[in-house]
C-alpha positions, 0 to 999 in steps of 0.5 A: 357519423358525419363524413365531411367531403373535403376531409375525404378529398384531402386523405385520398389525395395525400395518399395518392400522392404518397403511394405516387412518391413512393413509386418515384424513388423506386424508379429512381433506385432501380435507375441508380442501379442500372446506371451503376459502374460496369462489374469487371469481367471474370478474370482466370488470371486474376482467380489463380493469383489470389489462390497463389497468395492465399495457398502461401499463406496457408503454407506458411500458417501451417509451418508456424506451430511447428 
């Protein structure tokens, strides 16, 4: 099998330069992420009146089939 060596050169090069782009758009992603708007902080106020709302909405599904 004849090797030619700038056929070799040029595989080892498309995949370095592939493996490197690769690399690139993770940094880039996980850059994304971080840089990502603040989370809102947990808020005990705002649990108890999505409990509120969702505690009168089952009271009034439990009234309806009767």
């Amino acid at each position: 099998m004849n090797l030619d060596k700038k056929v070799i050169a040029a595989v080892s090069t498309a995949v370095q330069m592939y493996l490197l782009a690769e690399q690139e758009a993770l940094a880039g992603m996980q850059q994304a992420a971080a840089a990502g708007p603040p989370r809102p902080a947990y808020s005990p106020y705002l649990m108890a009146g999505r409990q509120a709302a969702m505690e009168v909405r089952w009271t009034w599904q439990m009234r309806l089939p009767r």
